[in-house]
N, C-alpha and C positions, 0 to 999 in steps of 0.2 A: 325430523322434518319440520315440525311447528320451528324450533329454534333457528332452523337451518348451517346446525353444526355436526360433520361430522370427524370421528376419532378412530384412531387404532394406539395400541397398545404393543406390538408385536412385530416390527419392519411394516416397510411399506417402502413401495415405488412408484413415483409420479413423475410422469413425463410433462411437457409444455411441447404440442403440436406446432406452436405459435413461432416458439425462437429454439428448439432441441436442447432446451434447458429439463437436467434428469437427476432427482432430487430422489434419496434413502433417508431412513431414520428409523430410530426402533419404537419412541410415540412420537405423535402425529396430531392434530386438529384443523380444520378446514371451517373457516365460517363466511357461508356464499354472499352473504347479505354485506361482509367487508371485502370480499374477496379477496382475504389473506389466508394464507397459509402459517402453522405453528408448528415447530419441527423440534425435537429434544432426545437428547444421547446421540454420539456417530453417525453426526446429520454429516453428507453429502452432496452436495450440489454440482452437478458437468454440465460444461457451457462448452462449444466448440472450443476456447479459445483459453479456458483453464480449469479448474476443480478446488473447491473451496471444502475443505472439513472445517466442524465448527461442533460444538456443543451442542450451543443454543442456537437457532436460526428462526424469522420472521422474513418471509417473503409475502409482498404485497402484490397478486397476478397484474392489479389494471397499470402499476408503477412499475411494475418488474425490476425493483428493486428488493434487495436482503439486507436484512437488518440481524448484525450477531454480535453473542455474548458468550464469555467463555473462552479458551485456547483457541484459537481458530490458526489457519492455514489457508495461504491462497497461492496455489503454482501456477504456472505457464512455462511456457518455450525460450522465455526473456527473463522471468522474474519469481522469486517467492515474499509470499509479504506474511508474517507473522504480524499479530496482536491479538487481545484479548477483547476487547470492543470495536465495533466499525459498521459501516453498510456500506454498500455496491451497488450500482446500479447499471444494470445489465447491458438498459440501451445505450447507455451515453459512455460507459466504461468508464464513470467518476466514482470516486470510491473516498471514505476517509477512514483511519485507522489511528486509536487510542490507547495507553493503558499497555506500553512494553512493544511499542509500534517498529518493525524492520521492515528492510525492504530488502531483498540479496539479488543481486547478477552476481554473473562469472566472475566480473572484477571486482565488484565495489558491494559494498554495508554500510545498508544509511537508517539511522535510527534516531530519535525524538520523542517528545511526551506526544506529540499527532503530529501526524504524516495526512496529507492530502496529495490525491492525486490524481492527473486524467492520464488515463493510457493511451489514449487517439491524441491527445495531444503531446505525449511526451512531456507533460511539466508534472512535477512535483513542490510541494509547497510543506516545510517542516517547521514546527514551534515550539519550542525550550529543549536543552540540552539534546541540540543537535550533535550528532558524530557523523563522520563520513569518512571511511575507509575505502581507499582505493590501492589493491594487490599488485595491479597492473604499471598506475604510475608512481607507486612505491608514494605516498600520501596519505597523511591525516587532517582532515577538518574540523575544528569544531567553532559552533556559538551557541547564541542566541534563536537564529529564523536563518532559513535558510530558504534559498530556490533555485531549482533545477531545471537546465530544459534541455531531455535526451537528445532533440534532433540537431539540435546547436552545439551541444558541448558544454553547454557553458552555465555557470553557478556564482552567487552570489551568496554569501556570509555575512551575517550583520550583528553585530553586538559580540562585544569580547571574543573574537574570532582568533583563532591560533590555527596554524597550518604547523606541521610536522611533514617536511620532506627527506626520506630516508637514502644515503649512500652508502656502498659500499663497508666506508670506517668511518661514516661522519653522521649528523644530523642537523638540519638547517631548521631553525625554527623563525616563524614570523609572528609577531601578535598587532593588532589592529583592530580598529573598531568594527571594517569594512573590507571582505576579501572577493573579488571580485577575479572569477578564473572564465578563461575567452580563449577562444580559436579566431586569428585574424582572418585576410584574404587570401595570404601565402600558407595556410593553414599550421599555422605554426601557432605554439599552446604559451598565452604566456599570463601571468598573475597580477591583479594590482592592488593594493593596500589604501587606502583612505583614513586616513585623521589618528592621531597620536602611534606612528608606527613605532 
């Protein structure tokens, strides 16, 4: 009580009344004076909208944001995002991820030294040895920085950028400095390249 810290050693389950955020672990620390939370081994976190495993986890109540270290995992109904470093932040759905950073859909694997990303907004923002795998339109990307915006379609490549588009018996490859992929008005998908193609 003097400290205003408490622990468990042995699971634990803590609810948030506030946003149905439902957090396990096997140790645990709570200190009220920061109002954060310390979570370690087969930490759990369920939010309506996905479920994060992680190691290590640091959730801060007044920021309702998570802070984790270690193998972590984060799914949903759209996405799974591997890495080993990152934080989340609950309200805003901004997240950044470090350290062997992926992102999977059904169609597509995009991976970077960090991935930033908003999920209410649909963008994505990726920095050094970007890849981008897509199953669907039979494509590889890669560069330098890359940016994505779900709701648009559409992505830009920048630095040493290489496209790998795959046929039937053939392979098309493009390199450029700048790969720049768009849905027009006729919604038709088409690609442009910028400087030393």
């Amino acid at each position: 009580l003097k400290n205003k810290i408490a622990k468990y050693h042995s699971w634990a389950y803590i609810t948030s009344t506030k946003n149905q955020n439902e957090l396990t672990s096997i140790k645990g620390a709570y200190n009220s004076s920061l109002k954060t939370l310390y979570f370690k081994d087969s930490v759990q976190l369920k939010h309506p909208n996905y479920t994060m495993n992680s190691d290590t986890l640091v959730y801060q109540t007044h920021k309702e944001t998570a802070y984790f270290s270690g193998p972590s995992k984060i799914s949903s109904k759209e996405s799974t995002i591997h890495c080993n470093q990152g934080w989340y932040d609950t309200r805003t759905e901004k997240a950044s991820f470090w350290n062997n950073a992926i992102i999977e859909t059904s169609n597509e694997t995009l991976s970077g030294d960090s991935i930033h990303y908003n999920r209410i907004k649909g963008e994505g923002k990726v920095f050094g040895n970007v890849v981008l795998i897509d199953t669907l339109k039979k494509f590889n990307i890669k560069g330098n920085y890359a940016y994505h915006n779900e709701i648009l379609d559409s992505s830009i490549v920048i630095g040493n950028s290489l496209l790998e588009q795959f046929y039937e018996k053939d392979t098309l490859f493009i390199i450029a400095n700048n790969l720049v992929s768009l849905i027009d008005s006729n919604n038709l998908h088409f690609l442009r390249a910028f400087n030393d193609v």
